[in-house]
RODO-2510 file (C-alpha; in nm, 4 decimals, decimal comma):
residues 218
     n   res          X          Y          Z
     1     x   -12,9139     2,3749   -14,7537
     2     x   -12,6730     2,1463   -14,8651
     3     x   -12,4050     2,3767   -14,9143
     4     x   -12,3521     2,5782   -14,5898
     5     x   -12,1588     2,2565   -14,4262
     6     x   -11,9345     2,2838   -14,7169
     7     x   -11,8500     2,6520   -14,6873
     8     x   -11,8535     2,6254   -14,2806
     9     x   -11,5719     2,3734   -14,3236
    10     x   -11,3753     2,6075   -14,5943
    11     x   -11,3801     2,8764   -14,3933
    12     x   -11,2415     2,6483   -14,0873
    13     x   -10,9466     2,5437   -14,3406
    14     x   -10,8830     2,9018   -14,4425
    15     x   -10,8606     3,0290   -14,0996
    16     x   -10,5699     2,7849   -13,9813
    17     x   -10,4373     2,8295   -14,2486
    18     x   -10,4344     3,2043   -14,2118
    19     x   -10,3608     3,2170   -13,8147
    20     x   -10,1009     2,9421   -13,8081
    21     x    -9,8239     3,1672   -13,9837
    22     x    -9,9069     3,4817   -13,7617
    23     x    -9,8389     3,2400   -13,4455
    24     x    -9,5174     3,1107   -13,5817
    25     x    -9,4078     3,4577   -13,6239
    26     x    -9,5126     3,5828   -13,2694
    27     x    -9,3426     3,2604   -13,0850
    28     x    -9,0332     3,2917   -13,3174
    29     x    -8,9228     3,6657   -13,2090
    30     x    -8,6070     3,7646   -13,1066
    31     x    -8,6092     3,8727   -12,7713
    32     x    -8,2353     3,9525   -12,7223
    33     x    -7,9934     3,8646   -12,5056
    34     x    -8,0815     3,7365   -12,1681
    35     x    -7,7479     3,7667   -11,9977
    36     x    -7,3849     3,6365   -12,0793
    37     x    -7,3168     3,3627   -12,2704
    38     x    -6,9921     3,1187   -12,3051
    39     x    -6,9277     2,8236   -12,5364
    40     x    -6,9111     2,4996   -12,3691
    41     x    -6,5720     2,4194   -12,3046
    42     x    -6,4706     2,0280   -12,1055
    43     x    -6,0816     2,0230   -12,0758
    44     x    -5,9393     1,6556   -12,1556
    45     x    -5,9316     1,5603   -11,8696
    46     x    -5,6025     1,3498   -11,9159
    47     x    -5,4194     1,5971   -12,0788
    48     x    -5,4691     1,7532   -11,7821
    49     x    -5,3328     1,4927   -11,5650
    50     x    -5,0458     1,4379   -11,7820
    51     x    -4,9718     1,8526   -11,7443
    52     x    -5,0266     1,8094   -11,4099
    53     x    -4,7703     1,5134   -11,3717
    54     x    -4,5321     1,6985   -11,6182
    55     x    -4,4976     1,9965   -11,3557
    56     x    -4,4813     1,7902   -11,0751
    57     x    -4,1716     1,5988   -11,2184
    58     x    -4,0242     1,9036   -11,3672
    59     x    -3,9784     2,0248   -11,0116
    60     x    -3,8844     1,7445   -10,8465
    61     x    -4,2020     1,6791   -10,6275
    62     x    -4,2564     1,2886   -10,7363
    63     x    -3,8760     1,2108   -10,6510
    64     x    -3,9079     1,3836   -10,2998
    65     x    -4,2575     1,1864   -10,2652
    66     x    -4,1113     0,8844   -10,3838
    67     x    -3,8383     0,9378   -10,0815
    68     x    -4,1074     1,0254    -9,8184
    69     x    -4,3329     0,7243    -9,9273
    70     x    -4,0372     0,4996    -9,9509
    71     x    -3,9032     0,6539    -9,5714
    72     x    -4,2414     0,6201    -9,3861
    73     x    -4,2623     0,2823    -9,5260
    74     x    -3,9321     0,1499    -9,4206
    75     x    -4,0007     0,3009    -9,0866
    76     x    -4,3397     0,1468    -9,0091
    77     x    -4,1653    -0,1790    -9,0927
    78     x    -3,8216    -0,1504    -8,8534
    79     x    -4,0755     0,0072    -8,5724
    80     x    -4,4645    -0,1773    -8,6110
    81     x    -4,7099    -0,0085    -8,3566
    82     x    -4,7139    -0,1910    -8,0387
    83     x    -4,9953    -0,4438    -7,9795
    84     x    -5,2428    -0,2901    -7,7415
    85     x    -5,3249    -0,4160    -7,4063
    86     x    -5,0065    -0,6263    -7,3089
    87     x    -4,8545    -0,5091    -6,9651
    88     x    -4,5468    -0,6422    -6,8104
    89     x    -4,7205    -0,9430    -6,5819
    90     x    -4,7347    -0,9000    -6,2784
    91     x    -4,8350    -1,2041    -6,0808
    92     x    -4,7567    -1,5876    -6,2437
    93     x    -5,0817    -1,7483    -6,4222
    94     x    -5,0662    -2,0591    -6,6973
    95     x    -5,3526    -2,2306    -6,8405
    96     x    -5,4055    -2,5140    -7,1046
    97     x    -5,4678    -2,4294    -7,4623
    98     x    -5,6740    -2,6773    -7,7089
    99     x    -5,5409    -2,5584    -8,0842
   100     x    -5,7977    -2,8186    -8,2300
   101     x    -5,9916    -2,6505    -8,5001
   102     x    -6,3070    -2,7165    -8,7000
   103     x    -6,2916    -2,8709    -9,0443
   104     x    -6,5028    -2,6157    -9,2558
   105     x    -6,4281    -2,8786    -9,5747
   106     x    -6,3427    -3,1786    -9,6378
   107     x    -5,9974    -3,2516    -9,6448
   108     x    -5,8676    -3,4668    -9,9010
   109     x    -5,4844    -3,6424   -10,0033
   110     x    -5,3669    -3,6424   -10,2967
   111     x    -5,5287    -3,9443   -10,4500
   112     x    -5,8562    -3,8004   -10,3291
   113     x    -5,9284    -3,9479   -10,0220
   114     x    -6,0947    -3,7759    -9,7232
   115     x    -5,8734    -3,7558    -9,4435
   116     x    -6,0718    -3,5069    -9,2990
   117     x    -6,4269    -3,4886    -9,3369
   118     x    -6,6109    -3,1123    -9,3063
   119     x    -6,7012    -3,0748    -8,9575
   120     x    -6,4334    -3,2720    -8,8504
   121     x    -6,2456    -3,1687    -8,5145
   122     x    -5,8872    -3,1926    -8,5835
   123     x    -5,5903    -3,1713    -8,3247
   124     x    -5,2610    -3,0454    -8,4906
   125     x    -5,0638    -3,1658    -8,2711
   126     x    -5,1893    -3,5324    -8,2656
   127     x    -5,0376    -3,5150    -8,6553
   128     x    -4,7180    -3,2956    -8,5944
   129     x    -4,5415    -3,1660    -8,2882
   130     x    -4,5039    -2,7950    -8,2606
   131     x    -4,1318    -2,7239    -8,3196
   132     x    -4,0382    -2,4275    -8,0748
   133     x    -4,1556    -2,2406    -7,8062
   134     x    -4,3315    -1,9180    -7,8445
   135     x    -4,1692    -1,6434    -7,6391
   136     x    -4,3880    -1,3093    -7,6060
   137     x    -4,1345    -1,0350    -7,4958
   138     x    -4,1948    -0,6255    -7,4927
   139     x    -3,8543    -0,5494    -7,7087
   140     x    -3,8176    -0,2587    -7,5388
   141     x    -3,7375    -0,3849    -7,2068
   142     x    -3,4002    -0,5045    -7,2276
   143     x    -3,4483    -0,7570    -6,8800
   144     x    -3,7017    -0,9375    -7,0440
   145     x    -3,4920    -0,9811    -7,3829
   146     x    -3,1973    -1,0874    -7,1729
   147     x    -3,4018    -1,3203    -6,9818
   148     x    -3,5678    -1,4463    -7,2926
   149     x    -3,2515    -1,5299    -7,4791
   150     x    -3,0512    -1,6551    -7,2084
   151     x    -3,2763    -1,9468    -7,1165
   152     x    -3,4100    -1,9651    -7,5236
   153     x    -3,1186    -2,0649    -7,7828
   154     x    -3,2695    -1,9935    -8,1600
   155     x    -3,3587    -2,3488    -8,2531
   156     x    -3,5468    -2,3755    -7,9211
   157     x    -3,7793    -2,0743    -7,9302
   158     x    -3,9235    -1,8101    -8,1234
   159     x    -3,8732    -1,4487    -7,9683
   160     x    -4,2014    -1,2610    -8,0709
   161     x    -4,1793    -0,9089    -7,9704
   162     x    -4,5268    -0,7534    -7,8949
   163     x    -4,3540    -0,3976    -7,8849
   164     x    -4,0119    -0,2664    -7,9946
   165     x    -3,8436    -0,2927    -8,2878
   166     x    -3,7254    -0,6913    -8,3811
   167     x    -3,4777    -0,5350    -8,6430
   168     x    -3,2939    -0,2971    -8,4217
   169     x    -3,2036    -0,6059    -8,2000
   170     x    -3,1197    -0,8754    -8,4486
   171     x    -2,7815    -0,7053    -8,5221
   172     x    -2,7146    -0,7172    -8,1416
   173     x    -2,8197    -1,0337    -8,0582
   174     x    -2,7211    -1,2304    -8,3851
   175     x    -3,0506    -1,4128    -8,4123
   176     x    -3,3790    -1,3779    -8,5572
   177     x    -3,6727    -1,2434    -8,3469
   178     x    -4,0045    -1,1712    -8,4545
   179     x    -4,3271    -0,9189    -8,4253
   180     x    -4,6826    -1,0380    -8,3119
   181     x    -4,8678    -0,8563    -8,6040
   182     x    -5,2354    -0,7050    -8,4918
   183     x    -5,1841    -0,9064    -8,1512
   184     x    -5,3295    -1,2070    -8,3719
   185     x    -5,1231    -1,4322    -8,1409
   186     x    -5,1446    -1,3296    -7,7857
   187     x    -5,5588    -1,2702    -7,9126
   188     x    -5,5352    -1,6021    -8,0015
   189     x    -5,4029    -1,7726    -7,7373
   190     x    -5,5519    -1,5249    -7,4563
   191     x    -5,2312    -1,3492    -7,3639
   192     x    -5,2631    -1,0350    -7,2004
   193     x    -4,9274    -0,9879    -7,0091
   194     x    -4,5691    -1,0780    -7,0906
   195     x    -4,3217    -1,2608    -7,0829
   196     x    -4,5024    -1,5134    -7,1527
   197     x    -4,4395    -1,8817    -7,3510
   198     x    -4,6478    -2,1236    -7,5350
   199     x    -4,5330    -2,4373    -7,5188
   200     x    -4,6374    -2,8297    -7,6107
   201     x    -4,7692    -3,0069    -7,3552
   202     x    -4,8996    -3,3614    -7,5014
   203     x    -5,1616    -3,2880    -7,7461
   204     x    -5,2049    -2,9614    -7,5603
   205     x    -5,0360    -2,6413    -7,5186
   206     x    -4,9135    -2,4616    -7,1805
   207     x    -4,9351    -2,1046    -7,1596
   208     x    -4,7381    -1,9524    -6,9125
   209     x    -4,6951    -1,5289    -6,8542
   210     x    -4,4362    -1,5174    -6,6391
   211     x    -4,2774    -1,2864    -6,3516
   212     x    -3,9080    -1,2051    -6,4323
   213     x    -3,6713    -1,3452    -6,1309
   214     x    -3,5476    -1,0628    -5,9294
   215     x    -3,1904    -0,9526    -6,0749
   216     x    -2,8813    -1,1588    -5,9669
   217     x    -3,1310    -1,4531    -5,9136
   218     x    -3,0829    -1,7796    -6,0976
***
């Protein structure tokens, strides 16, 4: 009675053992060729950048870029897109401007004491006057540039064009003029016509846009 366990559990043994190579066998049959195959192939990817750029130099296509890239740039400078929304005014208007600003930290001198302290309101001009004028001109209207420079010399005012190239005019007018970049200035100080000046008033500043005297007039 004993014994049948035994011999029950050989004959499990024998039986994997017998099956197990038959399975192998089935699962491990060549079934052929399912469709086309390639090897894997990843070009370097800069070797071909450097082919690339070889070719391109070869046939002169990175000097004539060079030349576009170089023209486009020097032409965006000499002619900067006009500022948007500035007209030629129309009827006279002026209006006070406060350039005090905020302190957002403190300020200190050099031996480390606050002059300044963050959240501070601080008036510019109570520390330094404001040099020049600021004269907001369209560059392309040659009345307002004549007007401008006739009753501005150089050290007096600076000639910001908000249109109009500043660099075709220098050479004409043998003075410096300059461009309002973005409109940050007349945004800034709320000018939406010209001409128009900004000038020191006190501890404030006047800003004036201006209709041009009729021609022949004083």
């Amino acid at each position: 009675m004993r014994a049948w366990p035994i011999l029950a559990t050989g004959f499990t043994l024998l039986s994997l053992t017998t099956v197990a190579p038959l399975v192998s066998m089935a699962l491990a049959r060549d079934h052929g060729v399912m469709g086309q195959t390639w090897p894997i192939a990843e070009p370097d990817f800069l070797t071909t950048i450097d082919a690339k750029l070889k070719t391109l130099e070869g046939n002169g296509s990175i000097e004539r870029m060079q030349r576009e890239l170089v023209a486009k740039t020097e032409h965006r400078v000499r002619n900067p897109l006009p500022v948007a929304g500035i007209s030629a005014t129309q009827k006279d208007r002026s209006w006070m401007f406060d350039p005090s600003i905020v302190v957002e930290n403190d300020i200190r001198d050099q031996k480390g004491n606050v002059i300044a302290a963050r959240g501070a309101r601080v008036n510019p001009l109570a520390l330094i006057d404001m040099p020049t004028d600021l004269v907001f001109v369209d560059g392309r209207d040659p009345d307002q540039l004549a007007w401008a420079t006739k009753n501005w010399a150089s050290e007096k005012a600076k000639i910001i064009f908000v249109s109009g190239s500043p660099f075709d005019r220098m050479s004409e007018y043998q003075r410096r003029f300059f461009f309002d970049q973005h409109g940050k200035l007349t945004g800034h100080f709320g000018i939406t016509h010209v001409p128009a000046v900004v000038a020191q008033k006190g501890q404030l500043l006047e800003v004036r846009e201006i209709v041009l005297p009729a021609k022949g007039a004083s």
